[in-house]
ROFI-506004 format. One record per residue: y, z, x of N, C-alpha, C in turn; residue in one letter. Coordinates in steps of 0.1 Angstrom, whole numbers, plus 5000, padded with zeros to 4 digits. Atoms other than C-alpha are relative to their C-alpha. Example, Ala and Ser with C-alpha at 12.3 -4.5 7.8 and 13.67 -1.06 7.14 Angstrom:
% ROFI-506004
498850005009495550785123501250005009A/498950004991498950715137501150084992S/
***
This chain:
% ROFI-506004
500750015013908209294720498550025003X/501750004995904409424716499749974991X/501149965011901809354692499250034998X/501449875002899309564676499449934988X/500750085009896909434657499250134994X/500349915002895109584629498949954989X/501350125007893009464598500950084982X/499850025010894609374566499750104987X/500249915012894509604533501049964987X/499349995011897709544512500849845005X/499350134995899409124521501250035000X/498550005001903209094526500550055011X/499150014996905709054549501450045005X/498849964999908309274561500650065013X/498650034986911509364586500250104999X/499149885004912409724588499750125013X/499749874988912710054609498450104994X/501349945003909610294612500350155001X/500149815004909510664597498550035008X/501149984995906710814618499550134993X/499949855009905011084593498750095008X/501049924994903311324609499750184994X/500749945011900911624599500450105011X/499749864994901312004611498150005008X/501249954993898412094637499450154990X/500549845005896412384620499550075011X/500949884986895712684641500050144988X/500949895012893912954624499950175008X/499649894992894613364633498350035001X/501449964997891213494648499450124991X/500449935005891213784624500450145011X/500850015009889714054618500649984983X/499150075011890113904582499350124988X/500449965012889714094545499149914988X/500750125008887013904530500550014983X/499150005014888814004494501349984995X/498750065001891713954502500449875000X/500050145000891213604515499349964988X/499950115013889513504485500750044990X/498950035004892313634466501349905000X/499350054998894313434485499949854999X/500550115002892413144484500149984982X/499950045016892113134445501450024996X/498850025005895513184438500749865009X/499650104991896412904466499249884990X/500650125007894012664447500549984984X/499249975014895512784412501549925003X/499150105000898812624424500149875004X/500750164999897312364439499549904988X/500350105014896112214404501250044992X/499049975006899512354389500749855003X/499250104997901112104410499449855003X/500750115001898311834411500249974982X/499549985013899011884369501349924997X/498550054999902611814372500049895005X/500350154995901711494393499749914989X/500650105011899811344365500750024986X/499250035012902311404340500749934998X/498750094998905011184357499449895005X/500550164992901810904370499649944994X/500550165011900410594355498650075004X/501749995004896810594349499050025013X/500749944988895610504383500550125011X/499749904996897610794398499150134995X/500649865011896711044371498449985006X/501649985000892710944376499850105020X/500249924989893311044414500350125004X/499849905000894811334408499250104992X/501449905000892511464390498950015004X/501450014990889711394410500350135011X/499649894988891311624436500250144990X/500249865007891711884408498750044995X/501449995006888111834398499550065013X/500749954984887011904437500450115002X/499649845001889212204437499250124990X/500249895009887012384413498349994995X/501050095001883912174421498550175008X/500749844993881112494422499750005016X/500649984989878612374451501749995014X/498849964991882512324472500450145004X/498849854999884012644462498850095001X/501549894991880312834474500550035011X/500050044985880712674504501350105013X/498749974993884112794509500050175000X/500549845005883313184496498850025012X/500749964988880813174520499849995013X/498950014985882813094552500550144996X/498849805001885113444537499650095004X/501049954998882113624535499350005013X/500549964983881113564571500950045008X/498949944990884913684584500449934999X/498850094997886613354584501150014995X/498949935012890213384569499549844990X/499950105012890813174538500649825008X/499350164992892612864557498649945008X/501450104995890012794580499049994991X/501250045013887512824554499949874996X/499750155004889212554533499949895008X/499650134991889612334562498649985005X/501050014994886412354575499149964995X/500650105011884812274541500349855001X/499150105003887112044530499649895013X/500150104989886611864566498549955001X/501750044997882811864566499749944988X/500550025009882411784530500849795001X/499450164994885111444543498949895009X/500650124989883111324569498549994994X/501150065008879811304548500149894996X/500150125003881211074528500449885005X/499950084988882810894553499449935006X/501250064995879610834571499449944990X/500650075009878210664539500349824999X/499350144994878710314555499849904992X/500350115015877110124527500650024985X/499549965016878910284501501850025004X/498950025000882710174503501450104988X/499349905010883710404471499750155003X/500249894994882310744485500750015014X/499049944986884110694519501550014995X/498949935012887210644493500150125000X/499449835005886910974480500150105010X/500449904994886511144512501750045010X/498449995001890211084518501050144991X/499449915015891111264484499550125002X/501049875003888511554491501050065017X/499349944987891011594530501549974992X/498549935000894311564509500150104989X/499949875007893211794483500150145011X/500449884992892112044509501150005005X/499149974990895511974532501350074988X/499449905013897412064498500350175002X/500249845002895612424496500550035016X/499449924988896312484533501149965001X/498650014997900012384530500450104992X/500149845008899912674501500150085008X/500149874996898712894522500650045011X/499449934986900612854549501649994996X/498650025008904112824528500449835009X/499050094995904812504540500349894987X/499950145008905812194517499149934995X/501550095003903811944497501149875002X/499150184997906911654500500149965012X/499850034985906611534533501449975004X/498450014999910611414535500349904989X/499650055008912711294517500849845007X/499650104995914010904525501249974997X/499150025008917510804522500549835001X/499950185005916710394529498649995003X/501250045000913810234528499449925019X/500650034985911310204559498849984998X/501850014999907710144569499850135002X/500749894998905610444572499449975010X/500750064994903510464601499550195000X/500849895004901010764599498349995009X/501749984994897010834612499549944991X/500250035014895810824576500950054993X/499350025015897610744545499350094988X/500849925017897011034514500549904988X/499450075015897410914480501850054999X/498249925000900511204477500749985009X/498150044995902511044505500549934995X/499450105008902810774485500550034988X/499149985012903510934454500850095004X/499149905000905511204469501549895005X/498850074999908310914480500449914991X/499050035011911110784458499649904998X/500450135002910010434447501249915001X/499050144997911610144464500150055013X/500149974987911510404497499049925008X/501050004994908510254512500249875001X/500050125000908809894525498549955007X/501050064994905309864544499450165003X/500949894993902610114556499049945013X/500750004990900810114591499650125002X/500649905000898210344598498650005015X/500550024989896210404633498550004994X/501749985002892610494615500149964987X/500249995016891510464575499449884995X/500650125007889910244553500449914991X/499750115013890209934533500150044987X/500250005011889010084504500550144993X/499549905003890910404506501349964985X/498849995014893210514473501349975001X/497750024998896710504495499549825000X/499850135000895310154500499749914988X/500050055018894510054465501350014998X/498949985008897610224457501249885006X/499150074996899810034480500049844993X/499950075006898009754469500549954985X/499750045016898509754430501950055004X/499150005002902209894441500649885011X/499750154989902409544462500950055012X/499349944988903609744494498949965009X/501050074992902209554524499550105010X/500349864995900109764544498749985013X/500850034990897809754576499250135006X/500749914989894909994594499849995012X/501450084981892910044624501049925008X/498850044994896409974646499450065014X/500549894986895010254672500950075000X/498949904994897010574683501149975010X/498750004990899010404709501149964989X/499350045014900910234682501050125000X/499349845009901910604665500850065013X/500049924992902810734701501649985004X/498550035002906610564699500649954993X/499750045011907110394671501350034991X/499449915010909310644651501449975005X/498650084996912810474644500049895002X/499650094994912210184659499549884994X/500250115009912309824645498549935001X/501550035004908809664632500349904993X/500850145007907709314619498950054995X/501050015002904909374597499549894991X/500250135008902809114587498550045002X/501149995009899809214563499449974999X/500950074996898608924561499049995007X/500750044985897808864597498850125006X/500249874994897009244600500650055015X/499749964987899409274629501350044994X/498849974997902409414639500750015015X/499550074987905109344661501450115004X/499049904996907109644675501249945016X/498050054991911409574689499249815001X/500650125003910509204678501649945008X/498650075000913108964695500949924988X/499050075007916108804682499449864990X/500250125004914508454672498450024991X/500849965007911008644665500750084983X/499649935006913008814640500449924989X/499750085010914608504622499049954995X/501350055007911408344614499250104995X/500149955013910508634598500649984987X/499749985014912808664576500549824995X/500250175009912708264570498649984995X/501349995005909108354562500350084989X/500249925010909808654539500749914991X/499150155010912008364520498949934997X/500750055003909008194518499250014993X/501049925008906408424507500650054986X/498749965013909608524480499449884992X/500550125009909108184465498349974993X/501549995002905208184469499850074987X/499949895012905508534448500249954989X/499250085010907408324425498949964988X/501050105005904808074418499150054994X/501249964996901808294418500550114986X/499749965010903608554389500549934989X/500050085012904708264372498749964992X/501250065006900908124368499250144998X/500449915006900008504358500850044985X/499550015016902208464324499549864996X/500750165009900108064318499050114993X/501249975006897708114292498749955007X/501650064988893908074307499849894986X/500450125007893607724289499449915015X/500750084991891507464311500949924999X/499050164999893307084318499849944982X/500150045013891706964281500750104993X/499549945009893307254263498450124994X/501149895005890107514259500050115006X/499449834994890807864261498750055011X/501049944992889008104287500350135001X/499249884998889308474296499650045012X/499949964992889708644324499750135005X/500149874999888108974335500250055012X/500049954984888009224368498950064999X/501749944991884909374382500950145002X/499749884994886109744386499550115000X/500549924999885410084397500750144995X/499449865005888310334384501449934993X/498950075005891510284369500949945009X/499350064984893010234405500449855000X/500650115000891509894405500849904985X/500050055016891909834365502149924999X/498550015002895609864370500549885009X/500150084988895709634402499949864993X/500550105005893509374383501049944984X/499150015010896209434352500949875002X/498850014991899309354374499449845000X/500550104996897209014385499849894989X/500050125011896708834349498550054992X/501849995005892908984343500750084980X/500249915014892709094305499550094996X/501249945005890409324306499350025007X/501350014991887309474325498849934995X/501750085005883909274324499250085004X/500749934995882509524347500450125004X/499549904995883109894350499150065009X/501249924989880710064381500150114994X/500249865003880310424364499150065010X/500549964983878110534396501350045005X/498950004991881110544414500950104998X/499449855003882710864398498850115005X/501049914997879611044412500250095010X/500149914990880011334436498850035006X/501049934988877411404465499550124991X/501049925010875111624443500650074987X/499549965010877211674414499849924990X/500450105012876411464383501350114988X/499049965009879511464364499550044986X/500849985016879411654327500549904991X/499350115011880411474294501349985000X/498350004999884111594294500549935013X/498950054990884811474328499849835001X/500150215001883111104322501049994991X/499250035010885011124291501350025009X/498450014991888511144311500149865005X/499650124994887410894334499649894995X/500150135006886310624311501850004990X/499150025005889410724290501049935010X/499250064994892010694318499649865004X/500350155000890410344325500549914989X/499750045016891010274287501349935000X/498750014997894510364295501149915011X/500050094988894610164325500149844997X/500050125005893709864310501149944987X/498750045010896609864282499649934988X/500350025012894809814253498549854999X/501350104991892209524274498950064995X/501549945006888709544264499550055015X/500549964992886709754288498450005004X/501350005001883209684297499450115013X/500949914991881010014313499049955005X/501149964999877909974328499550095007X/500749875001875710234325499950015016X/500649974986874210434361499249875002X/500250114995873210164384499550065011X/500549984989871810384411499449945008X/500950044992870610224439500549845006X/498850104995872909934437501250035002X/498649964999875810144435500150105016X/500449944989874510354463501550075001X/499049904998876610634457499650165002X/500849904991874910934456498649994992X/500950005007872110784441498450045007X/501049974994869510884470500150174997X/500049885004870411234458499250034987X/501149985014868611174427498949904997X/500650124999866710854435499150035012X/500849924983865310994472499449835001X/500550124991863210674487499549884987X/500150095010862810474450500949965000X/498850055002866210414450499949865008X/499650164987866210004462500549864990X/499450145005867009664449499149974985X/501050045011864009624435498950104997X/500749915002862709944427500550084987X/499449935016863910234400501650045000X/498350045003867610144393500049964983X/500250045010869210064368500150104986X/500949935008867810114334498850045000X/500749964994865210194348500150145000X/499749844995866010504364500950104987X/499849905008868110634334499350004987X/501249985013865210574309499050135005X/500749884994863410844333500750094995X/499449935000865911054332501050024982X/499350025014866711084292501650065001X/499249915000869111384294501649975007X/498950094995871611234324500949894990X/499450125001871710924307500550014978X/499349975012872511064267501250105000X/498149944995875511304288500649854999X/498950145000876510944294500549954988X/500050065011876010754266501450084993X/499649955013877711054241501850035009X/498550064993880710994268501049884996X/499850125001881010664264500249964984X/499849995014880810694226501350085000X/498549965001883810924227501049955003X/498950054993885710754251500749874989X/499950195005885110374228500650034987X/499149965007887510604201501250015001X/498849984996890210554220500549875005X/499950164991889910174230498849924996X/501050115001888009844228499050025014X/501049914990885310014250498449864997X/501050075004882009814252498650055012X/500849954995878609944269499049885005X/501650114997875709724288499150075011X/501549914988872309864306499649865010X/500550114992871909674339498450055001X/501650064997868409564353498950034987X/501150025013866909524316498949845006X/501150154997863609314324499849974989X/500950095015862209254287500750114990X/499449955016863309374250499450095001X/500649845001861209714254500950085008X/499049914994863709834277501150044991X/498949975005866409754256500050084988X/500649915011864809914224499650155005X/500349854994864010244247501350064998X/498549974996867610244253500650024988X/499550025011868410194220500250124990X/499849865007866810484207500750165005X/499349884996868510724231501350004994X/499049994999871710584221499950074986X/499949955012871110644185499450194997X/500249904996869810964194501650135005X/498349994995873311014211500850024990X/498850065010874910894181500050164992X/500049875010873411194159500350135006X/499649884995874111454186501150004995X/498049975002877911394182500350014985X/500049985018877511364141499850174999X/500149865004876211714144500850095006X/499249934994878611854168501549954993X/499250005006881311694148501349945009X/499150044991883111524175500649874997X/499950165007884611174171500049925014X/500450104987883610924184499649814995X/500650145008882610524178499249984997X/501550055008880110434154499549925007X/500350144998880110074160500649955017X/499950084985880410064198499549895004X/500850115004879409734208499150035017X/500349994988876209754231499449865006X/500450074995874809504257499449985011X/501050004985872809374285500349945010X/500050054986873109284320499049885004X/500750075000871509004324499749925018X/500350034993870308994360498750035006X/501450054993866508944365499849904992X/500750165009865008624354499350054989X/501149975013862508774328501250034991X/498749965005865708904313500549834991X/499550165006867108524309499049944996X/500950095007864008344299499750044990X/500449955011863408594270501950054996X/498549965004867408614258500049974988X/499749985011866608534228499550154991X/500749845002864608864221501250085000X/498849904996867909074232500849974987X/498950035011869908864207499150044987X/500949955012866808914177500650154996X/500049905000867109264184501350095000X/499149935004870909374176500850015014X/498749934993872409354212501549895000X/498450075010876409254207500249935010X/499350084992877009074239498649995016X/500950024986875508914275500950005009X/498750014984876908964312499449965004X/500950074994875008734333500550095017X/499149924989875608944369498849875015X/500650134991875408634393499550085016X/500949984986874408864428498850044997X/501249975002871609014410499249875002X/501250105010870008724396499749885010X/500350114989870708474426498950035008X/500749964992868908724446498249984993X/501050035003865808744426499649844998X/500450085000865608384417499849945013X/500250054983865708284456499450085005X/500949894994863508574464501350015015X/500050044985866408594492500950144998X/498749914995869008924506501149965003X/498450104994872308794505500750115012X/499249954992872909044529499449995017X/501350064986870008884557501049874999X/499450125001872308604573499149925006X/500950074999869408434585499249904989X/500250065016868408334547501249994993X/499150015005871608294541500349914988X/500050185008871407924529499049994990X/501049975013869008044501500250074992X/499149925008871408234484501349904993X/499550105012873007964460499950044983X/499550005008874808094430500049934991X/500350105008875007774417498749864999X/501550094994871607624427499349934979X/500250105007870007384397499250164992X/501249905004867407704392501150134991X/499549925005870307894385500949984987X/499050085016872407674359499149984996X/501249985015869207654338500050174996X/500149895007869008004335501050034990X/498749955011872908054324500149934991X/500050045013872307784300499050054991X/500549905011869307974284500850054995X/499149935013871808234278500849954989X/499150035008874208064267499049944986X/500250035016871807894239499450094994X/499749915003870608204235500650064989X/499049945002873908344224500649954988X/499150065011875208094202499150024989X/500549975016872908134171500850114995X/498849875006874608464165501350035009X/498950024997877708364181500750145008X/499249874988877408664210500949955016X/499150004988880008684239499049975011X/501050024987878508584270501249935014X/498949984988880508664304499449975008X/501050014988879208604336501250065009X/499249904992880408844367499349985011X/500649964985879708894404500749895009X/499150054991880908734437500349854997X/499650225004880308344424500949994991X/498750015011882408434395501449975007X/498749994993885408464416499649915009X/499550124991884808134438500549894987X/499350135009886807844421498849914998X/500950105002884107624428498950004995X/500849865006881207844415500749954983X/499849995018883507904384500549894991X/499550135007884807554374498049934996X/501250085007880607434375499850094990X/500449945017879907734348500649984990X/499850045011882607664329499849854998X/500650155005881407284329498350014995X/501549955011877907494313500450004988X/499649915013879807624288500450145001X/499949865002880507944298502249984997X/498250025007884508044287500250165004X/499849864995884208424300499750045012X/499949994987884808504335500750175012X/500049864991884508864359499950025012X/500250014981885408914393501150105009X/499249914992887509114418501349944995X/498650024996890909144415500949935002X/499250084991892008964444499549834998X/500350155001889708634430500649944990X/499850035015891708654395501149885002X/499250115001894808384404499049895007X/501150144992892908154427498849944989X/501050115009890108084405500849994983X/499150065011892608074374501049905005X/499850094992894207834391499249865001X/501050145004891007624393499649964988X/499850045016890207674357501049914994X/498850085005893707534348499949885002X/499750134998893407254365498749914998X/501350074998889807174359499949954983X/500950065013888306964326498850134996X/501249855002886007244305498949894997X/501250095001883406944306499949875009X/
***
């Protein structure tokens, strides 16, 4: 017996035999090539490529569908398809072209080490592209077909291996390289298939066939496990069975506290991926949607394609309220130095901020987000509002917004409800101004606001211990809001990483707060403490 250790992505526990999936070497003919020919060949090769990325999303749930079209949106993405015409144009054939893009346009985002959603897509941008060169070279898009269920063990995990196998095929995924925050590993996760990276190549080098312990959890795996290693697995997977039990039982309790006072429960998310994930888990609803996070490396999505992806989110959520907020460049650090260059910081032009500059960007958004809020309980907030003149700037673009779509005749929500972000202190000390002024709701966003009131970087572990969530400085402010709020009886959520500690969220709701936004993976656990806690 060996083990390989690796680092956690999807939890769970399982006993089975290992499919080793492996990818065709590309070798590319030296030419000389028809530069008209290849991009004939190339445009009809990408033409079936979104034929059959089409056909995917007619048979996938929401967060499927959103990643398949992401990869059909890249296929047709201009500054890409230059890139790739002008590899043809210098002699290369059409294959290497694509690959050579497709591979350079990967590891950009890849190298974006602060930005955990752009190295995501850079996955999707290498299995769109391995797609078009399986076109072009007639080979297959199903990798095999399974006739019992196994672990996968692979380099990197695409989204389409996962959807290209039968459901109920797939008992675990191990993977020598890839990221946490990749889409097969979302997906695994929301399809609760336990799942592990970062194993290393030796791993992959005999694997194939042969029996595997994986345990998710731990992030290890235990390849030809003995006899006795083997029972205590599966006297564990009996255990974690039951756990399961308990843990989907207490995602059908209503969110009532120990006295009997209701609460709700939101997710912090970035696509529908997530939305669906946070579904599955008990969350009602988004509190926070990242819209940055659909952004392409110098592409600034148009109206129709935001309008998709706030829709499929809509769809995602199952009829849950959804809360956007607006571009957040610079916190979202996605391609915000592409349009932000050396202003882009914490405490610089973010924000609303940055899309009060930029009118044009931010009324594409807006007349998105009014379309989309026709299709669902949709709800809008502008982070880093410092004072009531921002929000009234904002105000008039939206209504500005409103009349473009009256004249183009589109439909869309009148009465969207909008709101503010409420993470700098000027912000909270003046909350009653927001509420005077017509906005429909508050999100208190607890890492903003910790950080400015402690003047501290929660990302300096040296000042670490100055970064208190719930510091005395900080429960006076969320009670402003809250009194605030109550004269005109507006919503008031609070979100970010303290949201999702139990201990954190049991003292707000002993404020008063009753609305609560957080990851995913914090939604049982701190409902859990709710339950069991007094709302006073």
């Amino acid at each position: 017996m060996k083990v390989y250790q690796g680092k956690p992505v999807s939890p769970g526990l399982v006993l089975g035999q290992v499919s080793r999936l492996q990818r065709p070497v590309e070798r590319f003919g030296r030419g000389p090539f028809n530069p008209e020919r290849e991009q004939k060949m190339l445009d009809a090769a990408v033409a079936t490529a979104q034929q059959e990325l089409e056909m995917m999303m007619e048979r996938a749930g929401p967060a499927e569908e959103a990643i398949f079209l992401f990869q059909s949106m890249m296929l047709e993405d201009e500054g890409f398809m230059q890139n790739v015409q002008f590899q043809i144009k210098a002699g290369i054939g059409a294959a290497e072209a694509m690959s050579k893009v497709g591979h350079r346009y990967a590891e950009q985002l890849a190298n974006m080490k602060d930005n955990a959603y752009m190295q995501l897509r850079s996955v999707d941008i290498l299995d769109a592209t391995r797609r078009v060169l399986n076109i072009l070279s007639n080979r297959p898009r199903v990798w095999q077909a399974l006739d019992h269920p196994v672990i996968i063990a692979t380099d990197i995990l695409m989204p389409s291996d996962l959807f290209s196998v039968r459901s109920g095929m797939i008992l675990g995924v191990i993977t020598s390289e890839g990221s946490g925050q990749s889409h097969a590993a979302i997906l695994a996760k929301s399809m609760r298939i336990p799942a592990i990276i970062q194993v290393g190549s030796e791993f992959l080098d005999d694997c194939d066939g042969r029996t595997v312990i994986l345990d998710a959890a731990r992030g290890e795996c235990m390849l030809d496990p003995d006899a006795e290693t083997r029972q205590q697995a599966v006297t564990r997977i009996c255990d974690i069975q039951r756990e399961n039990e308990e843990l989907n039982a207490l995602c059908a309790l209503p969110c009532r506290t120990k006295d009997n006072q209701e609460f709700e429960l939101l997710a912090n998310c970035f696509g529908p991926e997530d939305v669906t994930t946070a579904r599955g888990l008990g969350a009602q609803g988004v509190g926070l949607l990242r819209s940055s996070y659909m952004m392409m490396p110098g592409h600034a999505l148009d109206e129709q394609e935001q309008y998709v992806f706030y829709s499929s989110c809509l769809a995602a959520a199952g009829g849950g309220p959804v809360t956007v907020r607006t571009f957040d460049f610079g916190a979202d650090r996605t391609v915000a130095d592409a349009f932000q260059g050396l202003q882009s910081s914490k405490l610089g032009l973010r924000g609303i901020r940055s899309s009060l500059l930029r009118p044009r960007q931010f009324e594409t958004q807006i007349c998105a987000l009014l379309r989309a809020a026709a299709r669902g309980p949709l709800r809008v907030m502008f982070p880093m509002v410092t004072d009531v003149e921002d929000w009234n700037a904002a105000m008039r673009l939206v209504e500005h917004s409103r009349q473009t779509l009256r004249e183009r005749g589109v439909e869309f929500n009148e009465n969207t409800p909008f709101g503010v972000m409420l993470s700098v202190p000027s912000a909270c000390l003046t909350a009653e101004d927001f509420a005077a002024c017509g906005c429909d709701f508050f999100v208190i966003g607890t890492n903003d606001l910790t950080q400015y009131t402690h003047a501290v970087d929660r990302e300096i572990a040296m000042v670490e211990h100055y970064y208190r969530p719930a510091s005395p400085a900080m429960k006076r402010l969320i009670t402003m809001v809250l009194d605030a709020a109550k004269p005109r009886n507006l919503p008031v959520t609070i979100c970010g990483l303290a949201a999702g500690n139990p201990d954190s969220a049991v003292q707000y709701l002993h404020l008063g707060v009753r609305s609560f936004s957080m990851s995913p993976q914090s939604l049982l656990e701190t409902k859990k403490a709710l339950r069991e806690a007094d709302s006073k």
